[in-house]
N, C-alpha and C positions, 0 to 999 in steps of 0.2 A: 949493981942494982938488979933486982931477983924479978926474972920477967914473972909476970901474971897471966895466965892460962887463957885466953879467950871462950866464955862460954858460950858466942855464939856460934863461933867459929866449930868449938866442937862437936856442937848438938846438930850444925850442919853437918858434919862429916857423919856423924852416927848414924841421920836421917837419910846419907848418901848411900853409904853401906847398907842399911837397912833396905833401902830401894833396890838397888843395884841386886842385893840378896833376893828379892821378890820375884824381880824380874827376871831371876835366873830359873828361878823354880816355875817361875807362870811358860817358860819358855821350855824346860824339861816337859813342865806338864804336858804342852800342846804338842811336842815330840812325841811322847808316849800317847796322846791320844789320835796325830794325825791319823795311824794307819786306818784307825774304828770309822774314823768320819768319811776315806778316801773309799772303805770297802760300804760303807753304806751308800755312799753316791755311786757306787762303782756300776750296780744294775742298768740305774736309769740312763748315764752315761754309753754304755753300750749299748742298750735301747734304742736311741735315740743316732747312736753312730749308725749301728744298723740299717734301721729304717732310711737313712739320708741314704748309705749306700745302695740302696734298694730304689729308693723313688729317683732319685737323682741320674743315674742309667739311664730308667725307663723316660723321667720328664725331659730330658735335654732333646733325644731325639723328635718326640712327640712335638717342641717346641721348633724346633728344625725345621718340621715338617708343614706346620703348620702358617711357618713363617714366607714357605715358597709359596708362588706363583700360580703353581699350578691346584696346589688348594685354596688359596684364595679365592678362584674360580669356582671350582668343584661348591664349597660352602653356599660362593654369593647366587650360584644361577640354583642351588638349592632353595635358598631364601625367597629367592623372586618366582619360584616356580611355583611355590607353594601358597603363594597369595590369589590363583584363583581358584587354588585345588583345597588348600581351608583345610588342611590334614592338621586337625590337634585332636587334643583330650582335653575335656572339662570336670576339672579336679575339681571339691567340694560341692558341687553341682545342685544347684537350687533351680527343680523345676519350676515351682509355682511362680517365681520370680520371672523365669523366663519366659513362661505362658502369657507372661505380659507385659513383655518387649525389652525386660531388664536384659544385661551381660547376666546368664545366670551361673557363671566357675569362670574359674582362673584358668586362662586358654593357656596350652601348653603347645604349640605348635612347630613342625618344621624350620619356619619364621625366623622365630622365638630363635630355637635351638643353634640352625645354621650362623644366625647372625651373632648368639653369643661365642662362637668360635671365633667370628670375625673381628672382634671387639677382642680377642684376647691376642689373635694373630697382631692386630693393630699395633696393641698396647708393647708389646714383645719388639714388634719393629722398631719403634718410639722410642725405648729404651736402651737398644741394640744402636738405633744409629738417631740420635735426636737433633745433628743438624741439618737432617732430612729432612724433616718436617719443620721447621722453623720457617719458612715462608708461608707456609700453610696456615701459620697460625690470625696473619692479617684478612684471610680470605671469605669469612663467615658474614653474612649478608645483611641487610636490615630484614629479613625474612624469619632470622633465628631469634630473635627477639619475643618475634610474639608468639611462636612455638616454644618458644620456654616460660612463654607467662602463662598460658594456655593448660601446658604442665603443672604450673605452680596453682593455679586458680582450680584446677581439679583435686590436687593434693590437701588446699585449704577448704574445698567443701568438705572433708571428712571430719571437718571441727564440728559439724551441724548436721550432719546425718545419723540419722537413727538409726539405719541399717549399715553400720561400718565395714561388716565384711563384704556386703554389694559394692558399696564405693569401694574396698581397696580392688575389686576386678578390675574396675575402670580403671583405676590410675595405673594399676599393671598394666594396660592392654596401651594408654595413650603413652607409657615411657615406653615400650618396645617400638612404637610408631615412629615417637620422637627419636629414637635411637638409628632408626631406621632412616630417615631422613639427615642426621647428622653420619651417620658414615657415608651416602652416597655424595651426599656434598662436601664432604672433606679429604673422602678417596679417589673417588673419579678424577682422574689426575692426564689423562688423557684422550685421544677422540675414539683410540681402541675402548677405551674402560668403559664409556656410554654408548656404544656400538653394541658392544659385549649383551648390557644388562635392555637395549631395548631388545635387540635378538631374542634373548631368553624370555622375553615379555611377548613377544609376538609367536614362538614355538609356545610358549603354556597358552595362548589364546587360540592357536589349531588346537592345540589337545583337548579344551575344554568346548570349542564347538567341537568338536567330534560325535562327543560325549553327547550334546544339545541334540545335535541333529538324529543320532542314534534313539534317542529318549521320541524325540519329534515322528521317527520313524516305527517306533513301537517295537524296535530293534532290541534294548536297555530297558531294563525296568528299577526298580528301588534297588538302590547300591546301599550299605553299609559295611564297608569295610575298613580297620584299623585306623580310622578317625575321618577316611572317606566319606560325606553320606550326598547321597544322591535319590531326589523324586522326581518321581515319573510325572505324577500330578501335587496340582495343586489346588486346593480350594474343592474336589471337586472337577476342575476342567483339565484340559491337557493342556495346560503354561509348561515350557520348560525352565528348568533353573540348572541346571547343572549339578556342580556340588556347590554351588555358589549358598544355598539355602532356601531363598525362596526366585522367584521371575523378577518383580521389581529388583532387589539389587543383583542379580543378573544382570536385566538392561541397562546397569547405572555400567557396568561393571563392562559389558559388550561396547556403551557407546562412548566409551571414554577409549578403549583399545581401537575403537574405530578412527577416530580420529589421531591416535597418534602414530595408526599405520600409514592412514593418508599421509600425515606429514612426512613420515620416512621415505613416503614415493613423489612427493618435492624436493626432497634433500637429495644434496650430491653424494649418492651411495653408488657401491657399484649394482650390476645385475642382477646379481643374486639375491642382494639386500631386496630389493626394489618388489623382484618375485615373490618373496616371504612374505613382504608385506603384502603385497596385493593379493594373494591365497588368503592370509589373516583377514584381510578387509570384505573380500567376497563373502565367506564362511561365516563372519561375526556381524554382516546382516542380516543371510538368511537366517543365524541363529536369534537376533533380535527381533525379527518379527514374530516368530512361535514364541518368545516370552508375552507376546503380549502386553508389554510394560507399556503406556502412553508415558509413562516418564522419561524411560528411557529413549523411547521415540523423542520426544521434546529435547532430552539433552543432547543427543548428536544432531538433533536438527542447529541448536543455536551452537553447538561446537563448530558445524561447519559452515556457519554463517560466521562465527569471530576469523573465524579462517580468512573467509573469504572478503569480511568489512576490514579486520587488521591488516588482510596482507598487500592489499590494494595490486598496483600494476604487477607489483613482482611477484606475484601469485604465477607459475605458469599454468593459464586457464585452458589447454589443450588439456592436461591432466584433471584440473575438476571438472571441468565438459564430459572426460570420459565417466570419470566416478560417478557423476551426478546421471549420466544416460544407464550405465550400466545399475543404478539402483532403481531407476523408473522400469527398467525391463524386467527385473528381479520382482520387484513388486506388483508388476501384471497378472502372474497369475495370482497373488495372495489379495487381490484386490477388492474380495469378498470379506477374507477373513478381517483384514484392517479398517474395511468401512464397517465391518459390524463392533466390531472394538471401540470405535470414537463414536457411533452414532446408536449403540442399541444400547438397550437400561443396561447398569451395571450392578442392580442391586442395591444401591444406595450405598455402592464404596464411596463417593466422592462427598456425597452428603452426611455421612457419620466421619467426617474428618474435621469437620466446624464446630461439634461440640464438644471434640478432643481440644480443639484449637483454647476453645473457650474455659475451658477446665484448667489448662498449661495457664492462660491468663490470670486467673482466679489464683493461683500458685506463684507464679509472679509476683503479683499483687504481696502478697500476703509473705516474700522470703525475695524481695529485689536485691540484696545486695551480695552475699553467699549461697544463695538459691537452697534446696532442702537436701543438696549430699550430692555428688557423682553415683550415678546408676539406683536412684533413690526416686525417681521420678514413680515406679510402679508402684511399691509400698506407699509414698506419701500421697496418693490420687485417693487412696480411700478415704478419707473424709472429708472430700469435696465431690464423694459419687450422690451425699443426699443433697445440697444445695447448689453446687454449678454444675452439674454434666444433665444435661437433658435427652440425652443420644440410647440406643441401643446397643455400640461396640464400646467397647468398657477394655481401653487399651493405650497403651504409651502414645502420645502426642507423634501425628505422623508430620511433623514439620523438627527438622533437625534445628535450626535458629530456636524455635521455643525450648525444643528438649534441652539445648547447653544454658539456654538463658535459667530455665526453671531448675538445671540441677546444679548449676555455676556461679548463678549469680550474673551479674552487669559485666561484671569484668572479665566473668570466662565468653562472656558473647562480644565483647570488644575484642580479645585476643584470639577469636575463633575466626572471627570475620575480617582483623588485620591480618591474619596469617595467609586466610583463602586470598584475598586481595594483592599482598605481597608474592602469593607466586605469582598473578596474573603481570603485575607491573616486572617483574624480573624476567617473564618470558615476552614479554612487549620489548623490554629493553635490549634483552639479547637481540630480536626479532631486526632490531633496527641496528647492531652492529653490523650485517651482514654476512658474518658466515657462513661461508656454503653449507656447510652442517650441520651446525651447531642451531642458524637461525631458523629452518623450518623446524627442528622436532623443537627446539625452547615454542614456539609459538603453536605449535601440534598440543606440549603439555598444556599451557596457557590455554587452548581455548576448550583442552577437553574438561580443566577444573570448569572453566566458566556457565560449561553445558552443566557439571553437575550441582556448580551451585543453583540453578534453578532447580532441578529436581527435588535439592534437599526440601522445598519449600513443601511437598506432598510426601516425603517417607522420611523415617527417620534410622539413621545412619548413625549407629552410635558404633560397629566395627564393621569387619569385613572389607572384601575385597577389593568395590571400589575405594574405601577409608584409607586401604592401605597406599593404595595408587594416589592420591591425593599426598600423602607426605612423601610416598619415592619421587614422584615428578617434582615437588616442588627442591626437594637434594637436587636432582638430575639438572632441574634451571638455574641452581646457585653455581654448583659445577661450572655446566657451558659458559655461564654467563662470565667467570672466574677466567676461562682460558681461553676465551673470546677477547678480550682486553690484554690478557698477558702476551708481552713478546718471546716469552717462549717458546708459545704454545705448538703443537707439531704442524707441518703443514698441510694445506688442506689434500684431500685423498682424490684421486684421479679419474 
């Protein structure tokens, strides 16, 4: 029997040959073309090796360096130093804005700068060694909450402002706040670490009375230098302010440092501590009274009245006896200058603040739920200058509760006022754990927020100095309050 040829079988094999043929040529081909395609990559390639052996040298060390202890330091007491001394630059810089109380550029400051170091040293640590910080990660308070809604409710007015580039200064300026606030409460990791940063807060508050009193003495006149600026006068009279910018937040800014010196010379520090403060504390009255501020007056008066209602028996009242004699004897001689302050006409500053108030209402009214933008408050007042302002001072709302409510909306004035609130309750709380240390400055921060949240009701605070003291204290009470409870925590100092 005559076998019969398979024709699928062979038109398979023909199609296998055929294949097998293709692929052999497609595979010469890519021979014969790798070297064109290896030397045409071959530039970028070396490029690129290059440049890594070049930056990679320089970054590791820089990283290194950046990662110790001792720049840690160097950066952070830059950052905090520079919160009464307000060294930036104001990049795209909108006078007109600013002549009427907006943020008017994108603050570029020391601050800023220092702390984005410190943010990168962190991140480097974190990465480097990550079950170091893994207990850290439960320790964030009910405080951070509404400091990050606060953040969010500023970012979401920019859906409804008219002036976008005003509002993003703002949210720039309140995320380096909040940034500021989350590393001191997530770093502070010991009683050194918050020793450290009040120290550096009470040496910038000598440096900056110095400065006051110089000014006061006719000694200093207008400073402008390299983002320094500093007047002599203001208004007109001889108020001082420092570089702080104007007298009132000055005094916001003096009697907030006041009270958290006091508190340092409650706390179980040793002598040296004790004497820094009470130099700070001396210096930073006589400097609060040539501001002139009555608010500032008001707010360390009720700072040191939370003092003295929260801290009840365990106040040692030998030490506010002193304080409280040595500022009646201090203010003897100035006893003219301050009764003409509270009792002579002021011009009708206090009465051109009601139809600001009334104007911010009218604005309210009319933008309750997103408010009309972050740092929009100034542009959107114009067209309610012909039908609610009845006043002659044609200027941003001096009550900071309106200012957030009118450029935030509802919710940035909920999370503005939960925030302020939550640090007073978390320095209460610490206050009543007892630690020798920890509890007088947590209740030092606590009552110096409480002094300025009454001021804010008469100026408005949308940055600066004191602003910034307002998010470092409330980190610094998250902190204590953290290693106050932990049985880790170091023992207390001698």
């Amino acid at each position: 029997m005559a076998l019969v040829p398979n024709s699928h079988t062979e038109s398979t094999a023909v199609l296998s040959d055929t294949g097998s043929t293709a692929n052999a040529r497609s595979k010469a081909l890519s021979v014969r073309q790798r070297p064109c395609t290896v030397s045409a990559h071959m530039p970028e390639r070396l490029s690129t090796t290059a440049v890594s052996l070049i930056i990679v040298p320089l970054a590791l060390p820089l990283f290194r360096i950046l990662t110790t202890r001792r720049a840690e330091r160097v950066l952070l007491a830059i950052a905090v130093l520079s919160i009464p001394f307000q060294v930036q630059k104001h990049f795209f810089l909108r006078e007109d804005a600013m002549n009427l109380g907006s943020l008017g550029g994108l603050q570029i400051s020391l601050t800023n700068t220092a702390l984005a170091g410190l943010y990168v040293a962190w991140l480097i640590r974190i990465v480097i060694r990550p079950r170091s910080f893994a207990p850290q990660r439960r320790s964030l308070s009910k405080a951070t909450l509404p400091a990050a809604l606060l953040l969010l409710f500023y970012a979401l007015s920019l859906l409804v402002a008219d002036d976008v580039e005003l509002g993003v200064f703002q949210v720039c300026n309140v995320l380096v706040m909040f940034l500021l606030y989350l590393y001191a409460a997530k770093t502070a990791t010991s009683r050194e670490d918050v020793l450290f940063i009040v120290r550096i807060l009470l040496i910038g508050l000598i440096f900056q009375c110095c400065l006051m009193l110089a000014q006061a003495g006719g000694l200093v006149g207008d400073i402008q230098f390299y983002g320094i600026k500093a007047s002599a006068e203001f208004g007109g009279d001889s108020r001082v302010s420092g570089t702080i910018g104007s007298p009132n937040p000055a005094g916001a800014y003096l009697a907030m440092m006041m009270v958290v010196a006091l508190s340092v010379m409650l706390a179980d520090v040793c002598r040296a501590e004790k004497f820094l403060a009470g130099t700070a504390f001396s210096m930073a009255a006589l400097s609060l009274i040539f501001t002139l501020s009555r608010g500032g007056w008001l707010s360390f008066l009720v700072g040191l009245a939370t003092i003295v209602i929260f801290g009840g028996r365990r106040v040692p009242w030998k030490t506010v006896g002193a304080v409280v004699v040595g500022l009646v004897l201090l203010a003897i001689p100035f006893r003219g200058v301050v009764a003409e302050r509270l009792y002579s006409d002021d011009h009708g500053a206090a009465a051109a603040r009601m139809p600001l108030n009334e104007l911010a209402g009218a604005m309210i009214a009319d933008h309750p739920l997103l408010g009309v933008g972050a740092n929009n408050f100034a542009p959107a007042m114009e067209p309610y200058r012909a039908h609610s302002f009845s006043g002659d001072f044609f200027y941003t709302v001096h009550n900071t509760y309106l200012l957030v409510w009118a450029e935030t909306g509802i919710g940035g004035l909920i999370a503005f006022v939960w925030l302020l609130f939550a640090i007073v309750r978390q320095g209460s709380r610490c206050w009543q754990l007892r630690d020798p240390l920890f509890a007088p400055l947590a209740l030092g921060c606590a009552a110096a927020v409480m002094g300025f949240m009454v001021q804010m009701n008469f100026d408005p605070f949308r940055s600066g100095s004191a602003v910034d003291l307002i998010w470092l204290f409330g980190g610094l009470v998250i902190a204590m309050n953290r290693m106050s409870v932990s049985p880790l925590a170091v023992p207390q100092l001698a």
